[in-house]
C-alpha positions, 0 to 999 in steps of 0.5 A: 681355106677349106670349111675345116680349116674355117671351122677350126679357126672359128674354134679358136677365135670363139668370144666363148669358152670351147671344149670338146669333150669325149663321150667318156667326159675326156677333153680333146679340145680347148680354145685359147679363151677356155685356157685362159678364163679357167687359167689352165696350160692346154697340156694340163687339160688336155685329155684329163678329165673335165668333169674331176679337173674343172667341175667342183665336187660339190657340182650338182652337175654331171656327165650322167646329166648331160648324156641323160638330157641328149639322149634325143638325137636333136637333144641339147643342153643348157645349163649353169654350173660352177668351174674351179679355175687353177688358182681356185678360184670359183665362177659361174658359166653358162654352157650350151651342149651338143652331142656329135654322133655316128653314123649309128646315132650314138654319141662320139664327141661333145662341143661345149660352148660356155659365156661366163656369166659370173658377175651377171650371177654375182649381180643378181645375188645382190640384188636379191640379198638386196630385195631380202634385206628390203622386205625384212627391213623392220622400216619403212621403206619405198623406192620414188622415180622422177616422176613421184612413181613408186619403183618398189615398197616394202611388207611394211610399207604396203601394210601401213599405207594398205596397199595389197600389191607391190604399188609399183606404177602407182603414184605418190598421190594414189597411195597417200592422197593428195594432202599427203602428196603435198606434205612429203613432195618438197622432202622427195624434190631435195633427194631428186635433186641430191640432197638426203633429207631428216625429219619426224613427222606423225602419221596415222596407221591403221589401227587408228593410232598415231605413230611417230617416225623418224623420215629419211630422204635421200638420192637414188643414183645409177651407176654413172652418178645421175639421180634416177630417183628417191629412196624413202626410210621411215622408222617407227619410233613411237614406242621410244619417244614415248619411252623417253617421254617417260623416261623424262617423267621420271628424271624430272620426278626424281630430281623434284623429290630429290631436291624438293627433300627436307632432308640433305641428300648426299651421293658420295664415292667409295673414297668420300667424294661427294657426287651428288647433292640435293638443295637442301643440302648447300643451302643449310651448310651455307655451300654452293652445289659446285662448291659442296661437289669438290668437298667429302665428308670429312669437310663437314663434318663438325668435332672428331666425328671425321675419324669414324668415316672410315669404318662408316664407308667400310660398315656400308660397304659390308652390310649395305646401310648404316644409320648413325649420329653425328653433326654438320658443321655450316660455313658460319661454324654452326653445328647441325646435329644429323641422324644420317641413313646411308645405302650402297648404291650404284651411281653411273654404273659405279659403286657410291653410297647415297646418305640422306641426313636429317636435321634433328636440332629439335630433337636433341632440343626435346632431348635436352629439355626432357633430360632436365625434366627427368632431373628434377622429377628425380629431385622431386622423387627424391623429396617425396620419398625422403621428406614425406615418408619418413614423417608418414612412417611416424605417424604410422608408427604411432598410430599402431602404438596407440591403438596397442595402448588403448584398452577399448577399440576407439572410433578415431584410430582406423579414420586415421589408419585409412587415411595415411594407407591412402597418403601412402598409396599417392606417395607411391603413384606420385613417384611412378608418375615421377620415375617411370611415366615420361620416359621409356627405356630399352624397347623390344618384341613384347608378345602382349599374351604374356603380359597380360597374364602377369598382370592379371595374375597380379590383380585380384580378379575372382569377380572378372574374366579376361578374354582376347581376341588376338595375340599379337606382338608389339615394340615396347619397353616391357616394363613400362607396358605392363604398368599400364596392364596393371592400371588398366585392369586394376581400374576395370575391376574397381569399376566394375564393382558398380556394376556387379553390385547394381546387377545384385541389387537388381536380379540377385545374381551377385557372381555375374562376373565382369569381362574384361577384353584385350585386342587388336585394332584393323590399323597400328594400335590395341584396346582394352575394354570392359562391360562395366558402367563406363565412363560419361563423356563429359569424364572421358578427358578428365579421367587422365588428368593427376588426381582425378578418381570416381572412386572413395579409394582411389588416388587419381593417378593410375590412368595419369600414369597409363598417357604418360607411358603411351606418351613416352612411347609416341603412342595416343590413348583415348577412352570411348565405350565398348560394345557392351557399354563399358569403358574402351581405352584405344591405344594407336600409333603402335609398332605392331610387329606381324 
């Protein structure tokens, strides 16, 4: 056989792809393997153009490219490029390059020999996709041969351990000591023998600070199934076990308080199922917790008041909270009188109402004991008012005719004119004490400005000045308030009368008026204070009492009467000295409204 004829059948039985190429790109020539791996017919390719039928658009690769690289008489060209095969499908192939010249050394002809060499291609995109994923992995992460030798470490590997470099050929024991080798080998021994492996461990980084990681062991096999190593993932999870941790806290913090609660705690669905309940809630109704939850409001609930659950769920849904009344009915039939708050709530993700009920057995108590008070100080008013004024209105009566009858002043006639102005003036107190001291009605916004001007322009002040501090609003009955303005200025002025006559006694300036000052303390409450005499120590509690009075005229009521309204109203009342040595009332436990 003739070298051309071995050169064609080499040609032909070539392991690679062979083309000859025109200098103008055109094929000439094709071996059979070329057909077959690009999936072409030879009549399909044969003079068409290689660079349009086979390269992809998008080829940075072209026939510019080739002739520029073998533009030198001994020039060739290796490169790897893209091939789009007849079905469409994209490879990668390597080819090698030669020009074939003339006699004039200018290229005639190019032999392409091309090796596909996709799945090598394909194989290291993995493994850099793979080495990407590795190093950007927010783990830890490290690959272990056989012989406790690191094969590769991650960025956050190397930072944790303080290693610069890859620490591949370094040993477990240079990396983590000895002691560090002993505590992991048994872990790397079950993944070297092909078991994976999970645990936590703590380890300090550093920063100093301990860190908490969630380890993993496990094999790393070759292709044919043998363990070449093991793979090492360790996952901080400090900030999540310090999370639940908290988390933990929390949930035991709330279920001591919702349990530890006086009050009952109820956690209902929008159709009244009950969800949730507090200790204190099976334990007065008499239920077990697992009984309670396959109950609803209407279960215990005591009289009709189950017909207003309805609109209580839809008032709460509206308006997102409702306080009312009402009474819980226990399992021996006991009825418990509740004042319950409920809240819309989300509960597991769903809408429910959280209602916190509390027992006011004792209140309702006082209640009804107050109400029986207020009777028969009603009944006593009534007897006062009635059996005394009528006889006190004779004798006034009376006196006045006789005075008219007398044709000279007589000296016992005014003794006993002042004395029955007097029996009136305590028939008067005694019955707003009886009326008016033990109970408040309606509360409201009451702007403490307003008030006190009404009751200072209803008391005879011409030797007084009012001065206050801060204005400022309160939550009172309004009526009631300005009872105990009316008293209080009335008592600093009355008082104050000692203080001005010594003062003109002394220094003959009779028009050295009295101040009196309202104003408001740093916590909930108010004062009222003078730069009178004051009032002794030893006095300070006597002065509240019925009846007690420093002064000729006085009844001895009117301070009485000022505890018993700030009573009333939940409010306490002391008396100390001002500033200046006067009197100083503090009322606290007031509902100062900013």
């Amino acid at each position: 056989m003739d070298s051309d004829a071995l050169a064609q059948q080499a040609f032909e039985e070539a392991a690679t792809i062979m083309v000859i190429l025109g200098a103008d790109g055109t094929i000439r020539r094709i071996n059979d393997r070329g057909c077959r791996i690009l999936g072409y017919d030879r009549s399909t390719l044969d003079g068409a153009d290689w660079f349009e039928t086979v390269v992809p658009a998008d080829s940075d690769i072209g026939l510019a490219d080739v002739l520029w690289a073998l533009r030198d008489e001994d020039g060739f060209d290796v490169h790897e490029n893209t091939i789009r095969t007849d079905d469409g499908e994209i490879r990668c192939i390597k080819w090698h390059v030669t020009g074939v010249r003339d006699d004039t050394g200018a290229i005639t002809s190019l032999l392409v020999s091309g090796s596909d060499v996709t799945e090598r291609v394909e194989t290291e995109r993995r493994l850099r996709r793979y080495e990407q994923a590795v190093e950007s992995s927010t783990n830890l992460l490290a690959a272990i041969d056989c012989d406790y030798t690191y094969l590769l470490t991650n960025s956050r590997y190397r930072t944790f351990h303080g290693i610069d470099d890859t620490a591949a050929g370094a040993t477990v024991t240079e990396v983590m000591g000895r002691a560090g080798f002993e505590d992991v080998k048994a872990h790397i021994d079950s993944a070297l023998d092909g078991e994976s492996v999970e645990y936590e461990t703590a380890r300090t980084g550093p920063d100093g600070d301990e860190h908490v990681f969630a380890v993993r062991y496990f094999p790393l096999e070759a292709a044919d199934g043998s363990v070449q190593g093991a793979m090492a993932s360790l996952r901080d999870v400090t900030q999540r076990r310090e999370r639940e941790r908290r988390r933990k806290e929390t949930l035991d913090t709330f279920e001591a308080l919702f349990h530890g609660i006086n009050d009952a705690i109820f956690v209902h669905d929008l159709d009244g199922r009950f969800l949730a309940v507090n200790n204190t809630a099976h334990t007065r109704l008499g239920y077990e917790e697992s009984e309670l939850l396959g109950m609803t409001p209407w279960d215990i609930e005591a009289n009709d008041a189950g017909a207003k659950i309805d609109d209580r769920i839809e008032t709460i849904q509206e308006a997102g909270t409702l306080t009312f009344e009402t009474a819980h009915l226990t399992t021996t039939g006991t009825e418990i009188p509740v004042e319950i708050t409920s809240s819309l709530v989300t509960y597991f993700g769903e809408d429910a109402i959280l209602s916190v009920a509390r027992d006011i057995s004792e209140r309702k108590e006082r209640e009804r004991k107050l109400r029986r008070e207020i009777d028969r100080l009603e009944e006593f008013a009534g007897v006062i008012s009635h059996d005394l004024r009528n006889p006190l209105n004779v004798a006034q009566g009376r006196i006045t005719l006789l005075d008219e009858e007398c044709s000279t002043e007589h000296t016992h006639i005014e003794p006993i004119e002042t004395a029955l102005d007097r029996m009136e003036a305590i028939i008067e107190d005694t019955l707003t004490l009886a009326r008016q001291g033990q109970t408040v009605g309606e509360t409201e916004l009451v702007a403490i400005a307003n008030v006190v001007e009404q009751c200072w322009d209803g008391v005879l002040t011409e030797a007084a000045t009012l001065e206050r501090d801060a204005d400022f609003t309160v939550r009172a009955d309004r009526d009631r308030l300005q009872h105990v303005f009316e008293n209080l200025l009335r008592n600093a002025i009355e008082h104050g009368q000692t203080r001005s006559d010594s003062r003109a006694d002394r220094d003959g300036h009779p028009d050295d008026a009295l101040t009196v000052r309202i104003g408001r303390l740093e916590d909930t409450g108010f004062y009222v204070e003078d730069d009178g005499p004051g009032i002794p120590v030893a006095d300070r509690e006597r002065v509240f009492e019925p009846g007690v009075t420093t002064q000729e005229h006085g009844t001895g009521f009117g301070l009485s009467i000022v505890r018993q309204i700030a009573d009333a109203h939940g409010w306490t009342v002391s008396v100390t000295d001002s500033s200046s040595g006067g009197a100083r009332f503090v009322f606290e436990g007031v509902e100062i409204v900013e």
